[in-house]
Legacy VTK file of the C-alpha trace (Angstrom):
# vtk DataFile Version 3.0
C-alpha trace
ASCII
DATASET POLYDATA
POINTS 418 float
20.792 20.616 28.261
18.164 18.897 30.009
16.613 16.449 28.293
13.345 14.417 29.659
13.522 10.577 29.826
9.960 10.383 30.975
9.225 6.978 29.731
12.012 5.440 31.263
11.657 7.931 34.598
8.333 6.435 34.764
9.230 2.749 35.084
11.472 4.101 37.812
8.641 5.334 39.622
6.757 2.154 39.019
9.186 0.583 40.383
8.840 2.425 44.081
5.980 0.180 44.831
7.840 -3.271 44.822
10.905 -4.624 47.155
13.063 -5.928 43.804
16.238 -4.178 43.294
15.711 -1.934 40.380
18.443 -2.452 37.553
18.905 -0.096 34.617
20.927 -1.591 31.835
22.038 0.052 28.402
24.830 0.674 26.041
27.584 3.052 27.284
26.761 6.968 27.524
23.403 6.297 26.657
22.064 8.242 29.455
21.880 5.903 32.644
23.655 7.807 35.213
21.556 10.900 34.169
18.726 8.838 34.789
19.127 8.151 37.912
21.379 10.689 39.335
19.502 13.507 38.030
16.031 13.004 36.983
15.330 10.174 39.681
16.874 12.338 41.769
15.154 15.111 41.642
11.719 13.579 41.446
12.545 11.791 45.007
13.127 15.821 46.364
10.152 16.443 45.021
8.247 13.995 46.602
9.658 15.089 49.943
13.038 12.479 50.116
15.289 14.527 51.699
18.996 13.965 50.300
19.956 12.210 53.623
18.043 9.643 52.693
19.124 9.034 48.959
22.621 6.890 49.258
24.428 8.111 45.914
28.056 6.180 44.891
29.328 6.845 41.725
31.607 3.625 41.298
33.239 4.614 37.365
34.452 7.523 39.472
38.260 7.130 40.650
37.238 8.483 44.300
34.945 6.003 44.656
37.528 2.700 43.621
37.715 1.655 47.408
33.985 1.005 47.339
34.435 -1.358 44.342
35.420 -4.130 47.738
32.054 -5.115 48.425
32.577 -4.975 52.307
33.645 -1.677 51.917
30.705 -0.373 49.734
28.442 -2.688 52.360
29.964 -0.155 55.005
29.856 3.393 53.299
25.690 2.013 52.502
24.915 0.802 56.239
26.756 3.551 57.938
24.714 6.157 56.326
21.275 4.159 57.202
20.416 5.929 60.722
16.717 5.458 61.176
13.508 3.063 59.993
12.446 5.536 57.020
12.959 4.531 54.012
16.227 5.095 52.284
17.459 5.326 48.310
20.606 3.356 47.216
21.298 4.592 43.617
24.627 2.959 42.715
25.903 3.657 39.149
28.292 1.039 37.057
27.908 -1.884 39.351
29.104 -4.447 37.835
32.527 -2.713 38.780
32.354 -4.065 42.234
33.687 -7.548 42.967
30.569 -9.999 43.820
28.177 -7.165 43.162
25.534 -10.455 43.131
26.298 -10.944 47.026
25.960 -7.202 47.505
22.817 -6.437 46.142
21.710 -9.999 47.691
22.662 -8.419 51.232
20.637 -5.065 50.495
17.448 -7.276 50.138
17.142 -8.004 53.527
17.306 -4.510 54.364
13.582 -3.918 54.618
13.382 0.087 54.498
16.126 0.124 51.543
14.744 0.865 48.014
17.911 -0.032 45.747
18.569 1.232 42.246
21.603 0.426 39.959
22.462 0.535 36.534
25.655 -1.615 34.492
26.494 -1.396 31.120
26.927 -5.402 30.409
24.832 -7.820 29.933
26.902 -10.657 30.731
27.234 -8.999 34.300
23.134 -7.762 34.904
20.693 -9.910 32.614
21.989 -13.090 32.862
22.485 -12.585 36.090
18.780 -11.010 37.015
17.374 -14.660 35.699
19.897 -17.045 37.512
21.113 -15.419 40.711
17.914 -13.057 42.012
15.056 -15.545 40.832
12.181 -12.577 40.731
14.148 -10.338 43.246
15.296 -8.291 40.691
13.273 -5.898 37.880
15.187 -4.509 34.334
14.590 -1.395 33.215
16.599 -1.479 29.887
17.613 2.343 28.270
18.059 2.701 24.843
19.965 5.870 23.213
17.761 8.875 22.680
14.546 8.083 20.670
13.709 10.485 17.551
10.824 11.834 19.230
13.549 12.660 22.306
16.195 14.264 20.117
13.315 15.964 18.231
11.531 17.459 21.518
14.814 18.360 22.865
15.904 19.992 19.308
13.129 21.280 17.591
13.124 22.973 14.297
12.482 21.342 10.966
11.694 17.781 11.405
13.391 16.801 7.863
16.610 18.363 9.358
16.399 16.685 12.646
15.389 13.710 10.753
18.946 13.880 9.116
20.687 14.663 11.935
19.170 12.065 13.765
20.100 8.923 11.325
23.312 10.495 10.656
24.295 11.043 14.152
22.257 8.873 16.334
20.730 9.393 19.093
24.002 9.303 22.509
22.773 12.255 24.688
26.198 13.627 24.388
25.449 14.700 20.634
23.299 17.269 21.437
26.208 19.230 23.199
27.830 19.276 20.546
27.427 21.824 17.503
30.201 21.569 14.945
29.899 18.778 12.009
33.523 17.499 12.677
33.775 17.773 16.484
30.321 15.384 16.113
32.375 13.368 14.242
35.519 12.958 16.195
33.171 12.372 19.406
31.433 9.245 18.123
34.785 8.161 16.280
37.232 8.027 19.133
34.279 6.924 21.496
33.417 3.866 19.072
37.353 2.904 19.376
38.342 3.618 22.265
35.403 2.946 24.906
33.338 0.440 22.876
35.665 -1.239 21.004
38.282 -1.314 23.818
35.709 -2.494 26.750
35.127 -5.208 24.581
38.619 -5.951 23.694
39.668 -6.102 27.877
36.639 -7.283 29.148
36.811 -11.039 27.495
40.515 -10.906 27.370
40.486 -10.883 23.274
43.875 -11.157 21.376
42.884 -11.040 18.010
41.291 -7.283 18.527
41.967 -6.379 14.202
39.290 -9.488 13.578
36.798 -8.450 16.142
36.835 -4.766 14.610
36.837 -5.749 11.131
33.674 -7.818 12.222
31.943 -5.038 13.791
32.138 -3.308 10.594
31.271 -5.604 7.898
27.582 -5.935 10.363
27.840 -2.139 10.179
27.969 -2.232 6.649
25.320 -4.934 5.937
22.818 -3.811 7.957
19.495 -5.541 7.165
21.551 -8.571 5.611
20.665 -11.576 6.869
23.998 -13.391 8.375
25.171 -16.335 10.214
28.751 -17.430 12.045
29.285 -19.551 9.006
28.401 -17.056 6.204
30.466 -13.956 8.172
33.507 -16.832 8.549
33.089 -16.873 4.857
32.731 -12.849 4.362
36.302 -12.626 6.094
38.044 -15.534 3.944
36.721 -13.778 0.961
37.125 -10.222 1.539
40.118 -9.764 4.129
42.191 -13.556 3.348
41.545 -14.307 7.182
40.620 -17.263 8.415
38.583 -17.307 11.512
36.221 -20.111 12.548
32.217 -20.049 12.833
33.132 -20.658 16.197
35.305 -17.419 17.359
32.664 -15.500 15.248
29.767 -16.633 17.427
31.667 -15.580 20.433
32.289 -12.242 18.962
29.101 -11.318 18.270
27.741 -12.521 21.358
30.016 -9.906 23.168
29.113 -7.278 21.030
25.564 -8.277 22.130
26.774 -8.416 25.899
27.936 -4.933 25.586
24.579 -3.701 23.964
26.457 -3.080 20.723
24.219 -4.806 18.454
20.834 -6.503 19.118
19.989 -9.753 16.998
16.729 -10.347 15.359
16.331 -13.820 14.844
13.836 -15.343 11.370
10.377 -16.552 11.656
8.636 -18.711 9.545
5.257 -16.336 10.044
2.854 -19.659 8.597
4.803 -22.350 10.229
5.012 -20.855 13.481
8.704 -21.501 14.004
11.961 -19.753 14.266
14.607 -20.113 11.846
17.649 -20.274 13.707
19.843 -20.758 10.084
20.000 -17.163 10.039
19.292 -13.789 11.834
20.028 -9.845 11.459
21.876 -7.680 13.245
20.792 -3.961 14.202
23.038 -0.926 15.670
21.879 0.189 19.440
22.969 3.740 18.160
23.338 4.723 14.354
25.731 7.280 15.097
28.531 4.483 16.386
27.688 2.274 13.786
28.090 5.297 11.004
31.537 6.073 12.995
32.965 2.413 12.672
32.427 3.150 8.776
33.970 7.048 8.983
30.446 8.439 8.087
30.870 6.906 4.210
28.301 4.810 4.118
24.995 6.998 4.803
22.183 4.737 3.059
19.133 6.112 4.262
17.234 3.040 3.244
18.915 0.806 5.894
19.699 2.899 8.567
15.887 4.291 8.328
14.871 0.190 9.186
17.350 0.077 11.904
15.786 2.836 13.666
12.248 0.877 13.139
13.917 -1.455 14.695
15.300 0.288 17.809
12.103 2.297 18.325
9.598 -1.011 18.295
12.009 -2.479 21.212
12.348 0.725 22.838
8.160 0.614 23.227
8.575 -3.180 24.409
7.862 -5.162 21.559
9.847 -8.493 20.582
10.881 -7.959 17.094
11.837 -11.228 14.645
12.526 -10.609 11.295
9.369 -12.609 9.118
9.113 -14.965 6.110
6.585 -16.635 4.485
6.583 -19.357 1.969
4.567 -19.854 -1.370
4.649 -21.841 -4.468
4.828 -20.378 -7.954
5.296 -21.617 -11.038
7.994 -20.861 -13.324
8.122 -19.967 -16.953
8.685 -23.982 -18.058
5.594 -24.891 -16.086
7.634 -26.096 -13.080
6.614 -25.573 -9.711
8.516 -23.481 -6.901
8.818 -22.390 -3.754
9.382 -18.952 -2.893
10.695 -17.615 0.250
9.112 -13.655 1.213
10.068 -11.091 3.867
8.979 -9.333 6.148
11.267 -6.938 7.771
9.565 -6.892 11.345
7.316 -9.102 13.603
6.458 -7.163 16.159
5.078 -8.763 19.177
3.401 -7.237 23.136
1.253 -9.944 24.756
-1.633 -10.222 22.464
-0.637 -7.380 20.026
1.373 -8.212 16.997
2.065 -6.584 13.861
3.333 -7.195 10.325
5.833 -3.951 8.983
7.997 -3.406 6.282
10.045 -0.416 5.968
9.838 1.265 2.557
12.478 4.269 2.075
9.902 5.063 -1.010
6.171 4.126 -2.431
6.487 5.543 -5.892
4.436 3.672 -8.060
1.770 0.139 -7.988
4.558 -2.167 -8.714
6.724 -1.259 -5.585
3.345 -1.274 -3.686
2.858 -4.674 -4.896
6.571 -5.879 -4.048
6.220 -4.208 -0.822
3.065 -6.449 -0.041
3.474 -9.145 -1.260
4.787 -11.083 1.952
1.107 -9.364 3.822
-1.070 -11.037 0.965
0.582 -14.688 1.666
0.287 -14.195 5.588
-3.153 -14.442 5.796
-4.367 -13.530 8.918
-5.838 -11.138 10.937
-2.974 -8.818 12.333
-2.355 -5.346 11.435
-0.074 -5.287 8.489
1.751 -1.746 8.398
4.400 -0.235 5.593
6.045 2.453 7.284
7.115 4.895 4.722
10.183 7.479 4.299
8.034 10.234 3.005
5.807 12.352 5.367
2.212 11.175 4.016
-0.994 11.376 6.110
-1.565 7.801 7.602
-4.307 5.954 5.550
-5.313 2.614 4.211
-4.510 1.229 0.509
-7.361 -0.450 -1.404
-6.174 -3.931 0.066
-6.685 -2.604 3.993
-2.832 -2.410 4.934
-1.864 0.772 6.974
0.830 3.316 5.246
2.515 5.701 8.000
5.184 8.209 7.237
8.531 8.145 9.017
7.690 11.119 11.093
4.470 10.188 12.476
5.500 6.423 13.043
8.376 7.565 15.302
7.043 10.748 16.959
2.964 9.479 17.419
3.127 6.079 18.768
-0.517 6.089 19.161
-1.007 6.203 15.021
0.390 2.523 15.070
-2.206 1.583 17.261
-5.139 3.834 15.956
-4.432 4.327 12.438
LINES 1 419
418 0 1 2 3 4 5 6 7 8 9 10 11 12 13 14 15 16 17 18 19 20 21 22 23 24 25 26 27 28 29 30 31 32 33 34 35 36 37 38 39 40 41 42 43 44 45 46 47 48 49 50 51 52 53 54 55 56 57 58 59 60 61 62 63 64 65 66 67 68 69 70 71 72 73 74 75 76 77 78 79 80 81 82 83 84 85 86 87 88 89 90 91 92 93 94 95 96 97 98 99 100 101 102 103 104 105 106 107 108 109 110 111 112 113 114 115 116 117 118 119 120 121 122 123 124 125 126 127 128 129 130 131 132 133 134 135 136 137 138 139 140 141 142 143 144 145 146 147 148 149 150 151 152 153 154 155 156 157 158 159 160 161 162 163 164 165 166 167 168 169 170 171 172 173 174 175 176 177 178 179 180 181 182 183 184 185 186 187 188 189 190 191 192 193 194 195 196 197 198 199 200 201 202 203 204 205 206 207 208 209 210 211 212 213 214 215 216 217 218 219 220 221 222 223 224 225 226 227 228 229 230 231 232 233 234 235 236 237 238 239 240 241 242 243 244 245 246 247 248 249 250 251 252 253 254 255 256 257 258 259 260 261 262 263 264 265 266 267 268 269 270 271 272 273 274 275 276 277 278 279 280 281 282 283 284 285 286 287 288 289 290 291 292 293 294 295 296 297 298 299 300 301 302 303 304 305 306 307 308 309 310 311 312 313 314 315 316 317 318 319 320 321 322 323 324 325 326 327 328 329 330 331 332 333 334 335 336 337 338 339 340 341 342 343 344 345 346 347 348 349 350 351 352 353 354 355 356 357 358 359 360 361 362 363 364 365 366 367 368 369 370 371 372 373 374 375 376 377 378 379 380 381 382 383 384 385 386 387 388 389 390 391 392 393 394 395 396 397 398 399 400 401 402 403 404 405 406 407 408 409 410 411 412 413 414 415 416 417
């Protein structure tokens, strides 16, 4: 099945018209080889790039292990490079080849190469895009399938997709597949033995039973705000381990590296400040994070706000996770302050906007809990409550936009216009 990645294909594009090397980053199987191998590749024969001059090296691919030597790799590139026009270097998994840095260093001083590459790591690409190519290098970062993708791709009923989609998530892979069960042993054996294992070998991790038993308690809390101290705590508590804020931070900065998890940190919305105390934690893909609980713990209400989540940084927003303070006073008279949520800032340059993710509206008094964080804020940005049902956007009495699931993921435009 070929499915579109038009949003991402056009960044690629874009990208023709600078010198930076081009680097595509994302969780495993998400869709980056694809990308680039495929759809990138066929738009540059469409645009008259003859496959001489597209440079292809596959370097996940056991044939391709001697060009993981960056001399040798330097070689196979050079040695097909036979004239001034310009060429395509489209090199897949890079962070497999020893001082891959130095490489694509060496290909910028190649004037008539465009180069394109994609890595699965953080700790290898992004970090390294800031430090070691100061502006030399541009990230393109691919998320999982989107609802609208799976839904163009799938068709049908959009309540079915719709439970498909947060039941399954959104790996290209899935699609393939038909069967209930063979869905499920795909993401199972793919969240333990690629994720979890890459992890495991890549920072050289002994106590593997800790770091999978802290994947899934943030699998099973999504939406809970959580610290190294308070998840040290969770595991004393709940499993009688002992493991230190410490060795906790590091784990979930590696599931981070491996574009596991993404962490949304608090904002104090009035004081203009981040809260660093505490933060959440959101799935890349809700399929592998419903397969590191065995598909038993399918609570529509969180899983729909993860996929807020994922779809307002898919688009390019910055998303914190809001509060706002206010004083009330209690039933002895006494004075208090109260801490309120909101579940997303989202922020683009000069846009931002205020949402909370409601899995139902069904009467004033939810309404009114719902809001009550938007009535304390104050000021002038558009304050959204993205809803589970499939209403007709519109405005409530006090101004604040209501969307239904469907339209919020599948017309980005009604965020905007509505």
């Amino acid at each position: 099945m070929i499915i579109p990645r038009d949003y991402y294909l056009n960044q690629l594009i874009s990208a023709q018209k600078t010198d930076l090397i081009k680097i595509i980053t994302g969780i495993r199987r998400c869709g980056k080889s694809f990308l680039l191998f495929k759809l990138f590749h066929a738009y540059l024969n469409e645009n008259g790039i003859d496959n001489s001059h597209i440079i292809e090296v596959a370097l996940d691919d056991r044939m391709n292990k001697s060009l993981r030597d960056p001399d040798n790799l330097l070689k196979h590139i050079y040695d097909r490079v036979s004239d001034n026009q310009p060429y395509y270097v489209l090199l897949d998994e890079i962070q497999l080849v020893e001082d891959f840095v130095g490489v694509l260093n060496s290909l910028l001083h190649a004037s008539n190469l465009q180069v394109y590459v994609t890595g699965s790591n953080s700790r290898f690409l992004s970090k390294d895009v800031i430090t070691e190519f100061r502006g030399r290098g541009q990230e393109i970062h691919l998320y999982p399938l989107s609802f609208s993708e799976y839904y163009n791709a799938v068709g049908g009923d959009k309540s079915d997709r719709w439970r498909e989609y947060y039941t399954f998530g959104g790996l290209p892979q899935v699609l393939s597949i038909d069967e209930y069960n063979q869905k499920v042993d795909y993401l199972e054996n793919l969240a333990s033995t690629v994720f979890l294992r890459d992890v495991v070998e890549r920072n050289s991790i002994k106590g593997a039973e800790e770091l999978t038993e802290l994947l899934k308690i943030l699998a099973s809390s999504i939406g809970s705000p959580c610290n190294p101290s308070k998840l040290s705590n969770t595991f004393k508590s709940l499993k009688n381990v002992s493991i230190s804020p410490n060795t906790i931070g590091n784990f979930l900065s590696y599931f981070e590296d491996a574009f596991l998890v993404e962490r949304s940190i608090r904002y104090n919305i009035k004081g203009k400040k981040y809260i660093n105390t505490l933060a959440k934690y959101y799935f890349t893909d809700i399929g592998l994070r419903n397969a590191l609980l065995d598909f038993r713990q399918i609570e529509e209400t969180h899983l729909m706000e993860n996929i807020i989540y994922n779809e307002l940084r898919m688009r390019g927003f910055s998303v914190d996770v809001g509060c706002v303070e206010s004083t009330i006073r209690t039933e002895d008279g006494a004075q208090k302050r109260v801490q309120y949520e909101v579940d997303f800032v989202a922020n683009k340059g000069s846009q931002r906007y205020y949402i909370q993710s409601a899995l139902s509206m069904p009467d004033e008094a939810k309404i009114q809990q719902e809001t009550k964080s938007f009535r304390i804020i104050g000021d002038g940005f558009k304050k959204v409550i993205v809803v589970g049902s499939n209403i007709m956007p519109h405005r409530n009495i006090d101004g604040y936009l209501l969307i239904g699931i469907y339209d919020f993921l599948l017309n980005p435009d009604t965020l905007i216009t509505g």
